[in-house]
N, C-alpha and C positions, 0 to 999 in steps of 0.2 A: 336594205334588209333582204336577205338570200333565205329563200325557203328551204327547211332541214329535212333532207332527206336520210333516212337512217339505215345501216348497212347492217346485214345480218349478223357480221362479227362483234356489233355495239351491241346489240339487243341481251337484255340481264333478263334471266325468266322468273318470275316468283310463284310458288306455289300457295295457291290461294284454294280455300274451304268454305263452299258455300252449304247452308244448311235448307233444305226443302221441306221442313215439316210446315203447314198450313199455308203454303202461298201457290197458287192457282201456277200450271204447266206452262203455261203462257210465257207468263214474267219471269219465271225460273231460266226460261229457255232461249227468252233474250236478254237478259243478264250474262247470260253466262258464255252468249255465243258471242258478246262485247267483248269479253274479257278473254275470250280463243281469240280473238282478231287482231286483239290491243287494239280496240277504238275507246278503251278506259286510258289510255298512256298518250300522253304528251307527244312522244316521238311516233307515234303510228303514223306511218305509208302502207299505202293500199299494194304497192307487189310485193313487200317486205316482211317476213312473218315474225310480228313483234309480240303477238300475245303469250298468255301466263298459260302455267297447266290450271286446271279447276277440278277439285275433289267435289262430287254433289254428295250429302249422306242424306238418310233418310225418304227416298224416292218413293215409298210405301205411303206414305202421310201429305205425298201433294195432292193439289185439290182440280179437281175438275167443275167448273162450275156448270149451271145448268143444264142443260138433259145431254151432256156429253158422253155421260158415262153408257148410254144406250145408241144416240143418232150417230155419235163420232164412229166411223170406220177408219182404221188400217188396212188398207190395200196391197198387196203384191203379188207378183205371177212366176209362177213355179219355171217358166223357160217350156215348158210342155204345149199341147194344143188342150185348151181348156183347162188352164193350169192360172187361172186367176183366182185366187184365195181372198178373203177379206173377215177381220176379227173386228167386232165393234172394243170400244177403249174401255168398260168394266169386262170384259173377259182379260185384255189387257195387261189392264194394272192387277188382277189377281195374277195371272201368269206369269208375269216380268213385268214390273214398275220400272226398275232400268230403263227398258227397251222405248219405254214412252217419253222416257226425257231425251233419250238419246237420237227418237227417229224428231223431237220437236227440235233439238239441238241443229243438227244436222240436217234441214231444212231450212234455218236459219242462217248459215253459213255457206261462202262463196263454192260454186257448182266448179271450182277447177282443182289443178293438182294442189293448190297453195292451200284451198279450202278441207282438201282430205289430211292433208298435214297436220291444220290445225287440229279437225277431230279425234285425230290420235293423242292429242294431248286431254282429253276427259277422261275422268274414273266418275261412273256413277255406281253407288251401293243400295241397297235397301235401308239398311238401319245404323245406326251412330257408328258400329265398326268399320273403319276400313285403313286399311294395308301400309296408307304412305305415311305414316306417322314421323319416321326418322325422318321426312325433307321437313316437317314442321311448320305445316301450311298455317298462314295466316288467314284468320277468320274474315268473309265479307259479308256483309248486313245486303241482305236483295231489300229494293226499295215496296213497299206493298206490300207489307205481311197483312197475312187476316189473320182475326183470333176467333 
């Protein structure tokens, strides 16, 4: 038995639609960084970029559990002297809910050129609308919903 290694010209991409009303940042954000990688697909190899695009909608409505919404900080530095900025995650999610899936996503995901590849395959939206309608993404159920 010969181990399958899969070539970029094989790889079929599917466009898949995850829904983030009521299920904690967390699990949203490794669900969805499985499915940027294609460690969801059979044929995944680690140099080979096999994963799906992933639509998130509703980034307004995910949950932060426990006192996240006040101790959690976002950190980054301006390139200046004294240019270290920091926003805790309820200023956040009122200012860009996006930006919170996007900086957990992308945390998740491999720190090289293969891993910035795959982040350009995310759309995250705020609310039910969004854009890619004609590719006709197929719905995925994230495991963990809270009600």
């Amino acid at each position: 038995m010969k181990t399958y290694m899969a070539k970029p010209a094989e790889v079929e991409r599917k466009w898949l639609l995850v829904d983030a009303a009521n299920v904690s940042l967390g699990r949203v954000a490794s669900q969805v960084a499985d499915i940027l990688t294609g460690k969801n697909k059979t044929i995944y190899t680690p140099h080979v970029d096999c994963g799906d695009f992933v639509v998130v909608i509703n980034s307004d409505k995910v949950v932060l559990t426990g006192n996240k919404l006040t101790d959690k900080k976002h950190r980054w530095h301006t390139g200046y002297i004294g240019g270290l900025k920091e926003e805790n995650y309820g200023t956040l999610m009122q200012r860009d809910s996006r930006k919170a899936i996007e900086l957990a996503v992308k945390g998740m995901l491999p720190k090289t050129s293969l891993g910035r590849k795959q982040f350009t395959r995310l759309h995250v939206y705020k609310d039910a609308e969004y854009r890619e309608q004609a590719q006709k993404p197929e719905k995925v159920e994230i495991k963990g919903v809270r009600d």
